[in-house]
C-alpha positions in Angstrom: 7.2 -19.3 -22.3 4.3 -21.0 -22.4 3.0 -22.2 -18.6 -1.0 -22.5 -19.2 -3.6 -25.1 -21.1 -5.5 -22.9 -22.9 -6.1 -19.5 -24.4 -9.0 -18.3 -22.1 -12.0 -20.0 -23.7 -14.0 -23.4 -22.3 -16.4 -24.7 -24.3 -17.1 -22.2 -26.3 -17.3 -19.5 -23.6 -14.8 -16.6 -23.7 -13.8 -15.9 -20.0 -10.4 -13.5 -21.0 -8.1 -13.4 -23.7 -4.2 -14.5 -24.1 -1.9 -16.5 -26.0 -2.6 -20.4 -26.9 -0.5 -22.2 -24.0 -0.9 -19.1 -21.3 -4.6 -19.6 -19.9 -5.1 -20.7 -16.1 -8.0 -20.8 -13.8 -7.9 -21.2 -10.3 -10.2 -22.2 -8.0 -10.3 -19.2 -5.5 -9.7 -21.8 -2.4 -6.4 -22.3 -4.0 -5.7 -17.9 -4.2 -3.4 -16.9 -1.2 -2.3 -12.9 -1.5 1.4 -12.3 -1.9 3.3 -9.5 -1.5 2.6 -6.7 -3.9 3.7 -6.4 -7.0 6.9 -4.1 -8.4 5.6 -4.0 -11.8 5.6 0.3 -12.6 2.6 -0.1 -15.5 -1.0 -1.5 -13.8 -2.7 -3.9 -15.1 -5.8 -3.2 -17.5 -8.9 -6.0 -17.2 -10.5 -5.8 -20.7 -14.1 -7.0 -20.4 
């Protein structure tokens, strides 16, 4: 399902990749830390 606006790129500049539709940025004033996550695999940043 589809939650985002975009696929990762503003004007021309590639910040990440994903799916059309699954993109968000944040401002970080609006990042709170929540409780930590249950998911067994870790998450990989590709640069």
């Amino acid at each position: 399902m589809a939650v985002g606006k975009h696929n990762g790129t503003v004007q021309g500049r590639v910040y990440f990749r994903c799916p059309p539709g699954h993109g968000v940025f944040v401002k970080p004033s609006r990042l709170n830390r929540g409780p930590p996550s249950m998911d067994t695999e870790p998450q990989t940043l590709i640069r």
